[in-house]
C-alpha positions in Angstrom: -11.6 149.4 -44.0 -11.8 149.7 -39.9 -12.3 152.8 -38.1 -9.4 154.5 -36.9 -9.6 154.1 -32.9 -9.3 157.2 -30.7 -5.6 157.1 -28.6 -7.5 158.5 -25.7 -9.2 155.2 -24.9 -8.1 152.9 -21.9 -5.9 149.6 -21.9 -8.5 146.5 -22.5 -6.6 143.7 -21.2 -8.0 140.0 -21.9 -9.5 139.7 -18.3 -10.0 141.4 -14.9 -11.8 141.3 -11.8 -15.6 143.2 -11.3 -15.3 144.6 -7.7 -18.1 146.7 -6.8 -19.0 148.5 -2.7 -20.7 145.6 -1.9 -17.7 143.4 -2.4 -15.5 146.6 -0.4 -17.8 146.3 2.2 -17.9 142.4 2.9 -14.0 142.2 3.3 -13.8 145.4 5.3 -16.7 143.9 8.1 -14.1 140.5 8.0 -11.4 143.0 8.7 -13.6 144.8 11.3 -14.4 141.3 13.0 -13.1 138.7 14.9 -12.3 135.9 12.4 -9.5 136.6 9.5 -9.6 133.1 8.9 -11.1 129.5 9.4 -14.5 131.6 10.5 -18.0 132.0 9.4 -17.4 134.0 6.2 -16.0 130.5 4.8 -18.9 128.5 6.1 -21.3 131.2 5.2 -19.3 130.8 1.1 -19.4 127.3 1.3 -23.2 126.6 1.9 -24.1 129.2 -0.7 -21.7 127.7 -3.1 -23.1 124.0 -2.7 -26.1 125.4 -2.7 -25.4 127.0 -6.1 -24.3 124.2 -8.2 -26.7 122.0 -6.2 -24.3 119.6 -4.7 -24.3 118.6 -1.2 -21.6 120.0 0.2 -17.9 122.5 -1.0 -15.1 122.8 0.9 -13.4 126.3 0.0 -9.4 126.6 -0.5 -6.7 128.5 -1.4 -7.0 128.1 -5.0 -8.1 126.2 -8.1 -4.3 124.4 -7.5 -5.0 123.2 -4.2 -8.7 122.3 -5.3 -7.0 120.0 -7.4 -4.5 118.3 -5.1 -7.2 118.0 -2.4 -9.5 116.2 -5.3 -6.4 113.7 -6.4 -5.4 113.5 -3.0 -9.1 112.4 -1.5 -9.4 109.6 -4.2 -6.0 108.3 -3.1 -4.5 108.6 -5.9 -0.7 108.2 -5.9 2.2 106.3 -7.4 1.0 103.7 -10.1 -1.6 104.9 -10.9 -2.5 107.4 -13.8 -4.9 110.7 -14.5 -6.1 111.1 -17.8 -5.6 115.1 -18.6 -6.3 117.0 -21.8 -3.5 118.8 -23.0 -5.2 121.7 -23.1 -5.4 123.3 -20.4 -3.3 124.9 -17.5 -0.1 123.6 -15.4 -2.4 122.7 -12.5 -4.3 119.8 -14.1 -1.7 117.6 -14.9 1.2 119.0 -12.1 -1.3 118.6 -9.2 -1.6 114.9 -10.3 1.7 114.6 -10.5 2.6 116.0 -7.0 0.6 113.0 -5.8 2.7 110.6 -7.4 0.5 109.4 -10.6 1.5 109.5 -13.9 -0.6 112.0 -16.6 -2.0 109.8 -19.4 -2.3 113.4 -21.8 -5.1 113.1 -24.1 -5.9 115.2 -27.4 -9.0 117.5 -27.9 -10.9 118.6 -30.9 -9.1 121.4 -33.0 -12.2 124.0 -32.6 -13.7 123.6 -29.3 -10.3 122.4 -27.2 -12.3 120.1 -25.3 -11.7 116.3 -24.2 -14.4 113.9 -26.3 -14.7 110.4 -25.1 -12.5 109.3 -28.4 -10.0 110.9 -27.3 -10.2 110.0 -23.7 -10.1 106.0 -24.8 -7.3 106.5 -26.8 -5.0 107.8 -23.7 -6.9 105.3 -21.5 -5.3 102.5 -23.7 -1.9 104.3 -24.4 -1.5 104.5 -20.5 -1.9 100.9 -20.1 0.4 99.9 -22.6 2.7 102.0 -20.6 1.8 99.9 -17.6 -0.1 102.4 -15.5 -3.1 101.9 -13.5 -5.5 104.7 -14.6 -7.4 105.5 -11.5 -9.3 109.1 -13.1 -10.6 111.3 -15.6 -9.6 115.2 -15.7 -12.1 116.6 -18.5 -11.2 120.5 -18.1 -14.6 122.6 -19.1 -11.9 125.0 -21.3 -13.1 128.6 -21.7 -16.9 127.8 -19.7 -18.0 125.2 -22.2 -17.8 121.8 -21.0 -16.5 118.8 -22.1 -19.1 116.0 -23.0 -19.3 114.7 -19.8 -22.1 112.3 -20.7 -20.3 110.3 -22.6 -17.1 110.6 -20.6 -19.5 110.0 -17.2 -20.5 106.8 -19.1 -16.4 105.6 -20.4 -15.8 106.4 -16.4 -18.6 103.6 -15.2 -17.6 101.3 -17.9 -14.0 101.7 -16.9 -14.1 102.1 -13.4 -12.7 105.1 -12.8 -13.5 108.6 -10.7 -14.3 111.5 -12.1 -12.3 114.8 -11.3 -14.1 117.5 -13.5 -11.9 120.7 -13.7 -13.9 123.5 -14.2 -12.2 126.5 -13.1 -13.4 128.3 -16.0 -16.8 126.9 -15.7 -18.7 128.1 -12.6 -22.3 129.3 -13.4 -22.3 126.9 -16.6 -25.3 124.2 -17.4 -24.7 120.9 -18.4 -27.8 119.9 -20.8 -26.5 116.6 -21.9 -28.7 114.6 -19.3 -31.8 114.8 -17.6 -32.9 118.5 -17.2 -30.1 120.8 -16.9 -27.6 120.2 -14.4 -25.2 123.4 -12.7 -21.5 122.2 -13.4 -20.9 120.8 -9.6 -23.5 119.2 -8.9 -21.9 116.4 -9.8 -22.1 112.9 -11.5 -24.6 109.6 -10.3 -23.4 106.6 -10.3 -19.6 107.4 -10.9 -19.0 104.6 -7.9 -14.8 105.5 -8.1 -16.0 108.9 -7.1 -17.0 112.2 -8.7 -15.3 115.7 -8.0 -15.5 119.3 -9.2 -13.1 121.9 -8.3 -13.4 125.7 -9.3 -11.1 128.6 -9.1 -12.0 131.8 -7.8 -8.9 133.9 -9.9 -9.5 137.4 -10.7 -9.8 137.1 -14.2 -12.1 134.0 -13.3 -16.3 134.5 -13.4 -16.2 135.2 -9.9 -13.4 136.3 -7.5 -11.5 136.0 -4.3 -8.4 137.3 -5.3 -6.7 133.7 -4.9 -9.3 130.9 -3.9 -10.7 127.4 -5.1 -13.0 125.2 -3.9 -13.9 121.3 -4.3 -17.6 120.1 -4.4 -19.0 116.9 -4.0 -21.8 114.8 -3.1 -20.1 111.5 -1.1 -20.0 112.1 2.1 -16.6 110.2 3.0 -14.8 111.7 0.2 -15.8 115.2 1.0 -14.8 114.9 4.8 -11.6 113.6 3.3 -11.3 116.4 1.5 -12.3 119.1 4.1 -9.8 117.4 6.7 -6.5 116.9 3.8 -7.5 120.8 3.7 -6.1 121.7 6.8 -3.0 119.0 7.7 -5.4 115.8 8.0 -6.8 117.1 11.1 -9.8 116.1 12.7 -11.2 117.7 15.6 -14.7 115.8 15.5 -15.9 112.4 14.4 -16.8 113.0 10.6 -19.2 111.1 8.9 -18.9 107.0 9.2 -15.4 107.9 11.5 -14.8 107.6 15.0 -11.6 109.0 16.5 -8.7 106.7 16.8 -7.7 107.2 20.4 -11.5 107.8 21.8 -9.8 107.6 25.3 -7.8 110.6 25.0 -10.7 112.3 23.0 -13.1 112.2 24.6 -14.6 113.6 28.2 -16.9 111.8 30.6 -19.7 112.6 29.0 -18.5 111.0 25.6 -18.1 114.6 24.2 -14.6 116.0 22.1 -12.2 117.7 24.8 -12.1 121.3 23.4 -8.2 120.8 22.4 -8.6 117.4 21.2 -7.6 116.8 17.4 -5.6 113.7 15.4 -3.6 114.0 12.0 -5.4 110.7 10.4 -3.5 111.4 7.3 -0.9 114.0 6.3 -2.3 116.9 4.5 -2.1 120.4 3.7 -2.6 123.5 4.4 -4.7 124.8 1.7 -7.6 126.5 3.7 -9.3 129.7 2.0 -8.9 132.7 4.8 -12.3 134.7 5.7 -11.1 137.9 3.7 -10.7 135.7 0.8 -14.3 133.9 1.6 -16.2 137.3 2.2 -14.9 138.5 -1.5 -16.3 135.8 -3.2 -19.5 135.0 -1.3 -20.2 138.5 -2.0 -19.2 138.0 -6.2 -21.4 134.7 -6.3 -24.8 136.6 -5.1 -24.0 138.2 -9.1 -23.0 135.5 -10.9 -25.8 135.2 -12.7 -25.3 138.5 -14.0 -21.8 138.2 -14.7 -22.6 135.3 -16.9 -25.5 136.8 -18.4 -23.4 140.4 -19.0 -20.5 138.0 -20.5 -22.6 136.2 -22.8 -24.2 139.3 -24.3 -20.2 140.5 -25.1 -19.9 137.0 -26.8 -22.6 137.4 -29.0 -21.9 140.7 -29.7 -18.2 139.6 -30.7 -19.7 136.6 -32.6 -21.5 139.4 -34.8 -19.1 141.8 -35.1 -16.6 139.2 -36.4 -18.9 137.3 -38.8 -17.7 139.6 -41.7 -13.5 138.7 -40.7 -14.5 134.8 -41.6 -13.1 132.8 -42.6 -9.5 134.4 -41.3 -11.0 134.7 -37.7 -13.7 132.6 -36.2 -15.7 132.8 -32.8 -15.9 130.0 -30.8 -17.1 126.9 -31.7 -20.4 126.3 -29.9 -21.4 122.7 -28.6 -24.3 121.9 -28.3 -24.4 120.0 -24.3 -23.9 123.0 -22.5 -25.1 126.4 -21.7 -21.6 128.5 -20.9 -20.8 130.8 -18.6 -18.2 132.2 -21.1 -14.9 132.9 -19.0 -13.0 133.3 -22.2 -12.9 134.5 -25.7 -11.0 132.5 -27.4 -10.9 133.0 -31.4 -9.9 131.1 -34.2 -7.3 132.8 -36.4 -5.6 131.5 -39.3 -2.5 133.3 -39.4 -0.8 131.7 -41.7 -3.7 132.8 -43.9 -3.4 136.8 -43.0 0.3 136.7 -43.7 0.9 137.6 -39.8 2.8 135.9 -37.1 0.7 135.6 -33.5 3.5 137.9 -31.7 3.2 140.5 -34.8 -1.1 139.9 -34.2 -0.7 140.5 -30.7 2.2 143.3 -30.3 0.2 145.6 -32.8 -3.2 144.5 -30.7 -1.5 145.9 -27.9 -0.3 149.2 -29.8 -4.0 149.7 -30.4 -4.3 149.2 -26.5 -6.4 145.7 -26.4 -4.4 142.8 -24.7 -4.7 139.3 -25.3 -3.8 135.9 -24.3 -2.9 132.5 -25.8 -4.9 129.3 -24.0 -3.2 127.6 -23.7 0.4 125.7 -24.8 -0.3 122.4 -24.6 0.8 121.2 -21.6 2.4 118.0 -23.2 5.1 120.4 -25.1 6.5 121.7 -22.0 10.1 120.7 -21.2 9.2 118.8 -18.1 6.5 116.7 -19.3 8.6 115.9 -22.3 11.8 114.8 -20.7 9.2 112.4 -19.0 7.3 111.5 -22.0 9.0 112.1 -25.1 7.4 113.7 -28.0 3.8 112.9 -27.8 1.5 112.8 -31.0 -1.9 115.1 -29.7 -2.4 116.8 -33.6 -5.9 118.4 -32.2 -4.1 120.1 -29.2 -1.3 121.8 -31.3 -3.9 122.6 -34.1 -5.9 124.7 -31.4 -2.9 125.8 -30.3 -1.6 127.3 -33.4 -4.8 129.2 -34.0 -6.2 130.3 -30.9 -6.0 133.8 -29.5 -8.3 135.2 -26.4 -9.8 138.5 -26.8 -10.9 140.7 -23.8 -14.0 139.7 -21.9 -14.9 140.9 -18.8 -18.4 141.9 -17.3 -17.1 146.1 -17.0 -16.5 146.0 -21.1 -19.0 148.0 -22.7 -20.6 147.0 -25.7 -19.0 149.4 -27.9 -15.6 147.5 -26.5 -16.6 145.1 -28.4 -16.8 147.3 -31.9 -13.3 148.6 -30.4 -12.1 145.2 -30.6 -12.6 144.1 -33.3 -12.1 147.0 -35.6 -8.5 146.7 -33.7 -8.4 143.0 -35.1 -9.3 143.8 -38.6 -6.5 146.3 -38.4 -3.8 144.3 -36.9 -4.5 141.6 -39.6 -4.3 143.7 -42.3 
C-alpha cells in the first residue's frame, strides 16, 4: 500500500527551467550593456557551444523550430523532394520540412524506446518513392535524450545518398557510443557527403535554457555559412568561406576592403537570430550542463528503482545500449488497459496528488493536417508507444525524495 502524501507539498510539474544568480546576473550585464542583440553574448554562446559538442562551428537562433528550417533550408531542400521523419516526435520535425516545400516520408519507431531504427527508416525511404518523391534527408529525432542508432542510419544515408538532419533537441549533453570512441551528439557525422546537421533547442523545460532559443551545428564550412546568413534574411556583409560578393564594385573600397554599409541578400531568408539576452541565459546554463545531466540521471535511476516493484503495469525506460543520455525526459511505460485506468483518469488523479505529467508525444502522422495529406498511415510501433507512454517529472531542482513522492503518487493513482 503507498504512503499517504502530505497536501502541504508543492505542484511537481513534468519539467521546468533551473535558473540560479549566475544565470540572473549574465542577462542583467546584457541588459546593463550595449548590445541586446546580434552582439558578443551570441558569439561568446556559439564558440562555447561548438566547442562543447566538438563540432566546428553553431550558429544560435531563435528556437529549436527555426534550427530546423535553417537546417532544411541550407541543404536546399524544397518542393520534390522528401524528409524522412519519425512520427514520434514534435510538430517541428515534420512542419519545418514542410514549410520548405518537401514532402514528410513518416517512419515508424520501436514500441519501447520511440526511436527511428534503420528498418524502419528503409521502409519510409521506399514507401516515399513509390509515391514519387525524391528523398533528399534523414530526421532521426534523439526522443527523450537517447539517440536513435545513428550508425546504422549514418551508414543507410551514405548508401542512399542522402544528408543527415539529426534532431536532437532533447539530446544536448548526450554521447553517442556507437562508433569510434564516444562522440558528443553535434559533433556530427564523416563522410555523410549530402551533408550532416544537428539542431538543439534551448526550451525551458529543455537540459539547458534560453527561454526560447535553438541552435544548428555543423562541420561544412559552406553549409554552415549558408546557414548563419539564411539566419538573418540571406544577408551577407563579408565574403564567407569559398564566396565572393556578387557586385565587388559596389562592395568594395579602394583598398579591396567591405564598405562599412555594404551587404547583399544572396538568397531570401529569415529572421531567426537568437538576441544577446537570450544568448547570455544559456551560455551561462551550458557552463552546468554536465551537472544537469549528471543530477538528471541520478533522478532516473532513482525512478527506475523506485518503480521496479510496479512492473510489469509500469516500466522505466527502455535503455539502448549506443548512447549515454542526457535524460531530458521520463517517459514510462504503462499498460493501462492492464490497471483498469484510462490515461486522463491516470493523469487527473496524478494531478490531485499535485504531480503533473505529459504525453510524448501523438504521433505526428494522426494529426488532421498530415492526414488530409496522407491518409491513414500504418506506423503500429508509433501508436503502440503512444498508447502507453506517460512522462513523469524530471528536472535537476527535484529532490530525491521527489522521486519516492512520485511514485508512491503513481501506485496510488493506478490503484
Amino acid at each position: 500500500m503507498a504512503p499517504p502524501l502530505p497536501a502541504e507539498l508543492a505542484f511537481l510539474p513534468y519539467g521546468r527551467q533551473s535558473v540560479e544568480e549566475d544565470d540572473i546576473a549574465a542577462v542583467a550585464a546584457v541588459l546593463r550593456g550595449d548590445w541586446l542583440t546580434q552582439g558578443p553574448a551570441v558569439a561568446g554562446f556559439e564558440r562555447a557551444l561548438a566547442a562543447r559538442v566538438g563540432a566546428a562551428e553553431a550558429v544560435a537562433c531563435a528556437n529549436g523550430t527555426a534550427a530546423l528550417r535553417l537546417a532544411y533550408a541550407a541543404l536546399g531542400i524544397g518542393p520534390g523532394d522528401a524528409v524522412v521523419v519519425p512520427s514520434n516526435t514534435f510538430l517541428a520535425t515534420a512542419s519545418a520540412a514542410r514549410h520548405a516545400g518537401a514532402e514528410v516520408a513518416f517512419a515508424d519507431v520501436d514500441p519501447d524506446s520511440g526511436l527511428m531504427g534503420v528498418a524502419e527508416a528503409e521502409a519510409a525511404i521506399a514507401r516515399a518513392r513509390e509515391a514519387g518523391w525524391r528523398v533528399r534527408a534523414l530526421a532521426p529525432v534523439h526522443y527523450a535524450g537517447q539517440t536513435a542508432p545513428m550508425d546504422g542510419l549514418a551508414a543507410l544515408a551514405r548508401a542512399e545518398g542522402l544528408a543527415l538532419v539529426e534532431d536532437a533537441c532533447h539530446a544536448i549533453g548526450t554521447v553517442d557510443l556507437s562508433g569510434d570512441g564516444e562522440t558528443p551528439v553535434g559533433a556530427g557525422r564523416a563522410g555523410a557527403e549530402a551533408g550532416s546537421l544537428t539542431v538543439f533547442s534551448f526550451h525551458p523545460v529543455k537540459t539547458i535554457a534560453a527561454g526560447e532559443g535553438g541552435a544548428v551545428t555543423g562541420n561544412d564550412p559552406a553549409l554552415m555559412a549558408r546557414v548563419r546568413r539564411l539566419c538573418n534574411h540571406g544577408m551577407m556583409r563579408e565574403p564567407h568561406a569559398g564566396e565572393g560578393f556578387a557586385d565587388p564594385e559596389a562592395a568594395l573600397d579602394t583598398e579591396g576592403k567591405p564598405n562599412p554599409w555594404y551587404y547583399e541578400m544572396a538568397e531570401p531568408g529569415f529572421n531567426h537570430r537568437l538576441s544577446d539576452i537570450h544568448a547570455a541565459l544559456v551560455l551561462s546554463q551550458l557552463g552546468r550542463l554536465d551537472r544537469f545531466v549528471d543530477r538528471r540521471a541520478r533522478l532516473m535511476a532513482l525512478y527506475a528503482g523506485r518503480l521496479a516493484p510496479l512492473a510489469p503495469l509500469v516500466r522505466s525506460p527502455t535503455l539502448v545500449p549506443w548512447c549515454r543520455p542526457a535524460w531530458h525526459l521520463c517517459a514510462v511505460r504503462i499498460d493501462f488497459d492492464a490497471a483498469g485506468r484510462t490515461r486522463s483518469a491516470v493523469m487527473a488523479a496524478l494531478r490531485a496528488l499535485g504531480v503533473g505529467t505529459q504525453v510524448h508525444y501523438i504521433p505526428v502522422h494522426r494529426q488532421p493536417y498530415w492526414r488530409r495529406r496522407y491518409g491513414d498511415l500504418a506506423l503500429p510501433g508509433a501508436m503502440a508507444h503512444y498508447a502507453h507512454t506517460l512522462s513523469l517529472p524530471l528536472f535537476p531542482a527535484m529532490a530525491d525524495v521527489d522521486v519516492d513522492r512520485v511514485a508512491a503518487a503513481l501506485e496510488r493513482a493506478l490503484s
